[in-house]
N, C-alpha and C positions, 0 to 999 in steps of 0.2 A: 671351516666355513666362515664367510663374512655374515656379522651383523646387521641386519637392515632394520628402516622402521618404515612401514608403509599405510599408502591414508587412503582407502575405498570411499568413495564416491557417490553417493546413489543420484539418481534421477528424481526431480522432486515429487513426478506423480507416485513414484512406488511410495518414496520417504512419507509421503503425505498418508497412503493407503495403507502404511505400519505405525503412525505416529501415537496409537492409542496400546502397545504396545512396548512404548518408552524405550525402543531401543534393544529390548528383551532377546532379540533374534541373534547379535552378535555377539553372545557368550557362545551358543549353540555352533556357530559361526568358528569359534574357537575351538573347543572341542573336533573337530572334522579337522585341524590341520595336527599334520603326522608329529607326531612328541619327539623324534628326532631333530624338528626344527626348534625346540624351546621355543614354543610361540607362548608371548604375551601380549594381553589387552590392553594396549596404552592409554586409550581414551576412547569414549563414543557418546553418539549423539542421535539427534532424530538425522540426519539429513550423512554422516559421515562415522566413519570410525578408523582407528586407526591401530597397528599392531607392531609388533618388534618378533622377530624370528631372525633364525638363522637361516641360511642358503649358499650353495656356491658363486650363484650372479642376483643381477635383478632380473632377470628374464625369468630364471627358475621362482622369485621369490611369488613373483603375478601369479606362475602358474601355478603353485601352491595355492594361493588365496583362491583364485579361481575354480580348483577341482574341489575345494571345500563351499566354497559358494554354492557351487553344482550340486554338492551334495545334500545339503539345507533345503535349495530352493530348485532343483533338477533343472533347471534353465540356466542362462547367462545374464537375464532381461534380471533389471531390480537397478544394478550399479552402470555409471558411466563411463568408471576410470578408476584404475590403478597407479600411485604415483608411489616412487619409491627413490629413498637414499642412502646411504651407508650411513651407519651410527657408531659413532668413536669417541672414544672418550674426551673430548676437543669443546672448543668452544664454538667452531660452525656448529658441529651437530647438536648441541643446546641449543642452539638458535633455531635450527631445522624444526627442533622436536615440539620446540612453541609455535611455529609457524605452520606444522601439520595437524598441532591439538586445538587450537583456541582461535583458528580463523574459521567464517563461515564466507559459502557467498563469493569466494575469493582464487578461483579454481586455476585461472589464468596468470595468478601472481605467485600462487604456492607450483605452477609447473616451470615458471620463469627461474623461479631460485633454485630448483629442484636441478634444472639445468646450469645453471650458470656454476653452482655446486660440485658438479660434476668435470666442469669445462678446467675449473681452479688450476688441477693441480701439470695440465699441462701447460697452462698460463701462466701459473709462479717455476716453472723447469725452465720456459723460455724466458722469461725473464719482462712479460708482458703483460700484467696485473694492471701496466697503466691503462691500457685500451679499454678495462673495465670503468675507468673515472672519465672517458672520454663516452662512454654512450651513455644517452641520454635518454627517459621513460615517458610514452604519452598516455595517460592513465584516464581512461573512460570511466567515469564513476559519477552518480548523483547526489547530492547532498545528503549527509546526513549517512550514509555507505559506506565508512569508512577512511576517506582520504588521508587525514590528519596520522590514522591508526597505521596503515600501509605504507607511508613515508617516514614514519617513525620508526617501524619496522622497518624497510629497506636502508634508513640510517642505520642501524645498528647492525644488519646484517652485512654491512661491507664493509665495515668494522672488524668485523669477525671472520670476513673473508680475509684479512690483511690485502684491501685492495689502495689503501693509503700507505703511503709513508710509513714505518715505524715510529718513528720522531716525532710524525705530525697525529697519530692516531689520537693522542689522550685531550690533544688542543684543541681539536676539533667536537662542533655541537654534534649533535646525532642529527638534529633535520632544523630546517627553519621555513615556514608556512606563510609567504604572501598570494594576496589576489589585485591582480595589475585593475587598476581601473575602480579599484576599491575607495572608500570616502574615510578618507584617516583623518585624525586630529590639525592635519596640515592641510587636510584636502585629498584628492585624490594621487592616487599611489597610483603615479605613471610609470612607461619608461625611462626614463630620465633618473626620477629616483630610483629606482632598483638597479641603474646602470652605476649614479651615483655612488650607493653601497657598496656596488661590486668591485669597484677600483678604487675603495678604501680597504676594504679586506684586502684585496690581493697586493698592498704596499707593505700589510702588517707583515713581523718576522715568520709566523705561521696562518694557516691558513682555517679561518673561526666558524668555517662552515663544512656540514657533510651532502651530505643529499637537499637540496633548493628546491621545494616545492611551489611553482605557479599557478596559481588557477587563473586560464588564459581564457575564459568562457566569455570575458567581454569583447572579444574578437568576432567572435561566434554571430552575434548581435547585427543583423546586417552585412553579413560576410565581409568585416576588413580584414581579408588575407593579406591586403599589398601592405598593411600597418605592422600584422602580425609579419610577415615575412621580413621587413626591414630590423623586426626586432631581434628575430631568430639571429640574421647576420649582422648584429654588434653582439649578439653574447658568444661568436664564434672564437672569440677571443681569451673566455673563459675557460670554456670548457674542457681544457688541462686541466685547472685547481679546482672545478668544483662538477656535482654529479646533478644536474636537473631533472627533474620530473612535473611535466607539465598536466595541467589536471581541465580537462571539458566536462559536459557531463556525456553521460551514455547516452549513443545517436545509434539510429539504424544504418545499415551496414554501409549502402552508398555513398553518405552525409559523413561517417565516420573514415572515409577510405580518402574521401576528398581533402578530410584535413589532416591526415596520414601523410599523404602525398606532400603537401607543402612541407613538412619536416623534414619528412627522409630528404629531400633536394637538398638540403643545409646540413642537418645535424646525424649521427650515428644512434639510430632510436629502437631500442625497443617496445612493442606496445602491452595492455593490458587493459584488457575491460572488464568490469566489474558491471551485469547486467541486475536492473531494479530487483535486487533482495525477493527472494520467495519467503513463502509465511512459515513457509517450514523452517526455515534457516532465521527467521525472524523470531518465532516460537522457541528453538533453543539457546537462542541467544538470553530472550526472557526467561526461563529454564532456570540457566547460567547464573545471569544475575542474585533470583530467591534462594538458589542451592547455595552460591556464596555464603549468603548472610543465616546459615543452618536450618534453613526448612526442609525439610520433606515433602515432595509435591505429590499429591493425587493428580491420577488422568482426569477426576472428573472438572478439573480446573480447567482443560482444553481447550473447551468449545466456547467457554464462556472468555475465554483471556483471546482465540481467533476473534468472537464478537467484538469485542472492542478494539482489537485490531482495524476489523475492517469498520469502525465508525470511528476510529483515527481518519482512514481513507479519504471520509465522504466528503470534504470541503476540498479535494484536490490537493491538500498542501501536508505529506506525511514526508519526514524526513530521515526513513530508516530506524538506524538503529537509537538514534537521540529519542525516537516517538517511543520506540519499544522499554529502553531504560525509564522515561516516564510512565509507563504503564506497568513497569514492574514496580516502584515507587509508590505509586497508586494503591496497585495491591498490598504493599507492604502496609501502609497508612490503614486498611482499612481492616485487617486481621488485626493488626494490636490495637484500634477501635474495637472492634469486635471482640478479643480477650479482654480488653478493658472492662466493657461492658456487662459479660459473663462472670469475671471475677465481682464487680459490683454486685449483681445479683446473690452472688454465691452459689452460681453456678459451676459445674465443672468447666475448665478453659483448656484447651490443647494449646500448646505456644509451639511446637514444633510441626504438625502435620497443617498442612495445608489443602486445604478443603474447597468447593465451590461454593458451600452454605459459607464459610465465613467471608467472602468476598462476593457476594451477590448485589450489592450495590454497585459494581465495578462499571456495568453496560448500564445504559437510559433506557429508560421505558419499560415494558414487562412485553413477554412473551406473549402471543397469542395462545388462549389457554382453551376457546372451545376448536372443533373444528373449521377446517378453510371454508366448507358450503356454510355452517350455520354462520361463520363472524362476515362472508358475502353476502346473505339472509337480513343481516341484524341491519343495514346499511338501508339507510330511506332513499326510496325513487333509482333503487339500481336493478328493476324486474326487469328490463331488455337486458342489460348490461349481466345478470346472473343467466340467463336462456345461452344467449351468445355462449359464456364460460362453459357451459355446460354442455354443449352443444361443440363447442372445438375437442374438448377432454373425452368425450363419448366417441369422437372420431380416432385422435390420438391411441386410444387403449384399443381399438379394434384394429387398429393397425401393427400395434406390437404383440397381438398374439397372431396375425395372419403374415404368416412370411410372403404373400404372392403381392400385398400389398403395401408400397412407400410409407414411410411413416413423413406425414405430411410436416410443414414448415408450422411451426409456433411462434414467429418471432410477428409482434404486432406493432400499430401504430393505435396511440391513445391522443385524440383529438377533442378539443374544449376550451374553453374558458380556466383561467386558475382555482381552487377551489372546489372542484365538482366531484370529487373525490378521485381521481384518478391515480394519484399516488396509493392510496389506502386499496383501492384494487386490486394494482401490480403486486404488490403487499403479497395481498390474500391469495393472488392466484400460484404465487411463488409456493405456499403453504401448501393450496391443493395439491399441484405438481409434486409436492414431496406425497404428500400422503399418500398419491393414487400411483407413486411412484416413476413418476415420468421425468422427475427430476433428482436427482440424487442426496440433493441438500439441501433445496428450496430456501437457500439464504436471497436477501435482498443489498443491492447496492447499488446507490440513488445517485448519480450527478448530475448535472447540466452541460450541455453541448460543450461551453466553454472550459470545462474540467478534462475534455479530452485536448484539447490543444494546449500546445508548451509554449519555450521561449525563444526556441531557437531550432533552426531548417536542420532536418532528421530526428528531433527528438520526441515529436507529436506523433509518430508512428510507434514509436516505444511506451511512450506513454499508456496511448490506448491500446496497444496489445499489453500493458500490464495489466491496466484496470481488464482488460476479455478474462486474464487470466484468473485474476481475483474471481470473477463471475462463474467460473466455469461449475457447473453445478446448480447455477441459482439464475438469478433474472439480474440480470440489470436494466433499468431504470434509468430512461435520459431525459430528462425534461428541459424542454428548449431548447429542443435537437436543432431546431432552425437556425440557430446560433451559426454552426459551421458551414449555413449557407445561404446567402441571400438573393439569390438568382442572377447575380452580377459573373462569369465566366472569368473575368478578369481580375478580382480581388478573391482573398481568401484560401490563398494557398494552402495554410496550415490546416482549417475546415475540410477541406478537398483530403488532405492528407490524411486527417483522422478518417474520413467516411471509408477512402480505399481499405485503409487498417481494419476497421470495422468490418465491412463487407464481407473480407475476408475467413475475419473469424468470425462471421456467423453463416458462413456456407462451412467453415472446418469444424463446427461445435453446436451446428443448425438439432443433436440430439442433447445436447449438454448445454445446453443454455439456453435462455427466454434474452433477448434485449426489447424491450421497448422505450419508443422514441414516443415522446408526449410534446405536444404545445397547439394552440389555434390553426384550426383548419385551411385557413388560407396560405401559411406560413408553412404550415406540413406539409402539403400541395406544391409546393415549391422548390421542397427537399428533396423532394422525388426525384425531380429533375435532374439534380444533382449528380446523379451516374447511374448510369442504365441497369444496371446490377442490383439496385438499393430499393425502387416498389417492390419486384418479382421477389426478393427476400422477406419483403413484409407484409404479406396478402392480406392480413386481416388487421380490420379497423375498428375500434369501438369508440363510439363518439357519444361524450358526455354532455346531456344539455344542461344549462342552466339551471338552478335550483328556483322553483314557485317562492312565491312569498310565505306558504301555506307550509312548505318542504323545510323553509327554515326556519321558521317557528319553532317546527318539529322536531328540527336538530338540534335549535337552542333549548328544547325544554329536555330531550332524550340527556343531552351531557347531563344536565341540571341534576335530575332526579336518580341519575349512575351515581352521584357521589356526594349530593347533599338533601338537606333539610330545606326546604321555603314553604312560604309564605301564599295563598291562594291569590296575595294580591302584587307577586312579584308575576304572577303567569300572567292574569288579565294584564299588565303592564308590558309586559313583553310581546304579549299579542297585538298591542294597540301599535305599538312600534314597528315589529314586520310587516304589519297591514299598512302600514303607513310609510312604505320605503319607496323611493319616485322607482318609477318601471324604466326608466329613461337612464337614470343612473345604473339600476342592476342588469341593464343590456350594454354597461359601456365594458369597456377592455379593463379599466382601473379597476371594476366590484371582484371583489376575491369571494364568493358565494360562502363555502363551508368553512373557510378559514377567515372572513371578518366574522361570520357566528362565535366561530371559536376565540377567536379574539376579544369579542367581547363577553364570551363566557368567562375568559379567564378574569377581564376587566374584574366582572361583578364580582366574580368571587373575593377577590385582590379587595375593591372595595368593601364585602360584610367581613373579611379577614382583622381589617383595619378598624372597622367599627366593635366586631366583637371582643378585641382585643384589648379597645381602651374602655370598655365596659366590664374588663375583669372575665369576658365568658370564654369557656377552655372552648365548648363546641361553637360552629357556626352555623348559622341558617341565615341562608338568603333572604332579601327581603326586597318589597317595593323599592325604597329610597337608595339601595345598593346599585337598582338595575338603571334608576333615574341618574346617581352622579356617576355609573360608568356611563351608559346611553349620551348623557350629553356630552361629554368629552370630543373635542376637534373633531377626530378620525371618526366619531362615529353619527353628532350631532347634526354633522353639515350634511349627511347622506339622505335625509326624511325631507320627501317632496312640502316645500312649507306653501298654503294657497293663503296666497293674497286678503285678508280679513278685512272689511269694510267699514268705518268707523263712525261714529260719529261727529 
């Protein structure tokens, strides 16, 4: 029997639905395949695993795994794919065995070499290894996903395929990484200069490059194909002595086929897309990293390392795996803070288990600690706005115990002014939804209209089915959904694209997801219009009025008294103030209601912080002259209707 080693696959919803588990399932996995084939466990993970056994083919090796699979799990559902190669004592198969253990994410590039592996040995009998240095790689990937990792990898792997020269193998680098259109020390790195380079390398005695990575995504920018394509036909001249690999980012399938197409017309191309990182595969990557440096991970670190995950997310701009190595960094930093700490005390310190109490600083903010109706309760002037919630949720749960009746749409629109609490809502109601179980996870994730569209034509649809996907379980939260439309038919492609995206995934996940879309009522009105499909999806509306003069007093004294000490004559100060704010200004678009309270709550404090502190006092207490030098400061001074005083 041949040796094989092969890498199972799962699906990320199952990988996700075992991830607290750690993996635990594929020893069991192990065990169920027959001891005639010496199976061993080469590696595993939350999202893949991989094994070494013996078998007569790879056909029989699949079906080995498989009837053991069956047997664990009585189904075939769990995994996507079986990929399998022969294992010899060589230096491909080295290369194979790190290119099935230690990639995630990468499904398309580990089936590409899997084959190309396979193809070898009738391509070195013919005598035709060259044909392997003439195609060429278009690699769909987003920042921050690996590129650099996967071209360094495919340099070394045709190295080891002996798809170069003999003579020229040791000369040559393993990869070298430009992006055309890039701003270098000289300016921008044209064609011209990398054509430049190319025909000074190819004068030297050998040849100083393996695999050329380009990232051509400035083409992308306005579709100059006719730029791109005049470039592709001057590097046809290379493409004997060197192996290119051209890098865009991931596009949805049309937009990606389109720029497919202009290659193949020129060049000899393999493709390989690499789709936005799931969390699961992002998760053991971080895993990875703390296991390196000799920790022992607790599951209860999970939920809270996904958390900060997905508030990497929330500004639009997460860069894969670079954000995840920072967050595992993070945590490293704050466990030996935290043993630090413990040993000061003389306390006992664990240096090797990792824990979620030692890293609890990791996420912002605290958990909501009472429940979703009371921390909806606790919230001033939301008594329509709490009937409403309550009132959708009593319909929702009578519809999931009566099979004869639909379980109605929950997806809303949050209409208002800035400020009115509508974020802190969506918040809460996400909470309910877990509690009363109508949601599964009741996370939250907040962006704005503009966080769904990209930078380039196919990639806004990707985008926002990533972010649906992140949501799937929770709510997401758009505010300034109007962004992606402004009633103009004829601009706004990318807006139009994200909505259809949207649409979509909230009639295919209308049980597994909350989206709400927030911003002013005229503007939201507007959106509608945007595509026929997009009201009837979001029946219901809650509309936030403005806060009384009376309501935020209210809010600024409620913070006040959650978390300090004052003075009877910082209140009467404060009240003379919100009574005293023009009515003119708090009806204009500019008054941010509950967030310039807050703002200036934080002013004050920031200011008695400051005084307390050059007074030597460890505690603080607010006071009158705190509330007076935040109160008049710019942003807050010009806001108090001033009448006209009459002189003498």
């Amino acid at each position: 029997m041949q040796k094989f080693l092969a890498r199972i696959n799962l699906s990320y919803p199952f990988a996700e639905s075992k991830m607290q588990e750690l993996g635990g399932f594929w020893t069991k996995l192990l065990q169920e395949i027959p001891a005639v084939h010496e199976p061993q466990l080469s590696q595993y993970r939350f999202t893949f695993a991989s094994y070494v056994l013996n078998a007569e083919t790879q056909m029989e090796c699949r079906q080995v795994l498989s009837q053991a699979w069956k047997k664990v799990f009585r189904d075939l559902e769990g995994y996507s794919e079986i990929i399998v190669c022969e294992q010899n004592e060589d230096d491909i198969s080295s290369v194979m065995k790190a290119i099935y253990n230690n990639f995630y994410g990468v499904e398309d590039y580990q089936r590409l070499v899997t084959e190309m592996t396979a193809q070898a040995p009738l391509l070195t009998k013919r005598n035709a290894m060259d044909v392997l240095r003439k195609q060429s790689y278009l690699l769909a990937i987003d920042n921050g996903c690996g590129f650099t990792t996967l071209l360094s990898s495919l340099g070394d792997y045709l190295v080891k395929l002996k798809v170069y020269p003999n003579e020229d193998e040791d000369a040559r680098r393993q990869y070298l990484e430009i992006e055309l259109g890039a701003e270098t020390e000289k300016g921008v790195y044209s064609q011209d200069d990398f054509i430049e380079m190319l025909q000074e390398a190819a004068n030297e005695a050998k040849t100083p490059y393996g695999v050329i990575g380009l990232d051509v995504s400035y083409y992308l920018e306005g579709k100059k194909y006719d730029e791109l394509r005049r470039f592709l036909r001057r590097l046809e001249h290379y493409q004997a002595s060197f192996v290119f690999m051209f890098r865009i980012p991931f596009l949805e399938k049309r937009a990606f086929d389109e720029v497919k197409n202009l290659f193949t017309d020129i060049a000899l191309l393999r493709t390989i897309q690499v789709p936005p990182i799931a969390d699961t595969a992002l998760m053991e990557n971080a895993w990875d990293i703390l296991n390196s440096k000799g920790f022992i991970l607790n599951v209860s670190i999970l939920d809270l390392m996904l958390e900060r995950v997905h508030q990497e997310k929330m500004d639009g701009r997460f860069y894969g795996f670079k954000s995840i190595e920072k967050i595992a960094n993070e945590m490293i930093l704050l466990k030996s803070a935290d043993y630090a700490a413990k040993i000061a005390r003389g306390d006992q310190a664990d240096e090797v288990n990792f824990l979620a109490a030692d890293v609890k600083d990791l996420v912002d903010g605290k958990k909501q600690q009472a429940t979703g109706y009371a921390a909806l309760k606790e919230l001033i002037g939301m008594e329509d706005i709490e009937a409403k919630v309550r009132e959708m949720i009593a319909q929702v749960k009578v519809a999931m115990t009566n099979e004869k009746l639909d379980r109605p749409c929950i997806h809303m629109r949050f209409t208002g002014a800035p400020g009115t609490g509508k974020t802190t809502v969506a918040r809460i109601i996400g909470q309910i939804l877990r509690e009363e179980g109508i949601l599964r996870k009741g996370g939250f994730f907040e962006y704005t209209g503009r966080d769904l569209v990209a930078e380039y034509v196919g990639q806004t649809a990707v985008k926002t089915a990533s972010i649906c996907r992140d949501s799937y379980g929770s709510v997401l939260f758009i505010d300034e959904a109007y962004a992606l439309y402004d009633g103009d038919q004829k601009t706004n492609d990318f807006g139009r694209e994200a909505l259809t995206t949207l649409i979509s995934e909230m009639e295919n996940h209308r049980d597994d997801m909350l989206v709400v879309m927030a911003g002013y009522t005229d503007e939201m009105d507007t959106l509608m219009t945007a595509n026929p499909g997009l009201r009837s999806r979001m029946p219901r509306i809650l509309h936030f009025p403005n806060y009384s003069k009376e309501q935020l007093f209210e809010i600024f004294m409620f913070m006040v008294k959650k978390h300090f000490e004052y003075t009877p004559e910082l209140e009467e100060e404060a009240k003379r103030y919100f009574m005293g704010l023009s009515q003119e200004y708090m009806d204009s678009k500019e008054f941010a209601n509950a967030r310039f309270v807050r703002n200036l709550y934080e002013r004050t404090w920031s200011k008695a912080a400051l005084r307390c502190s050059l007074a030597g006092l460890r505690d603080i207490t607010l006071a009158k002259e705190d509330f007076i030098a935040a109160s008049g400061e710019k942003e807050f001074g010009e806001k108090i209707e001033r009448r006209k005083v009459l002189g003498f």
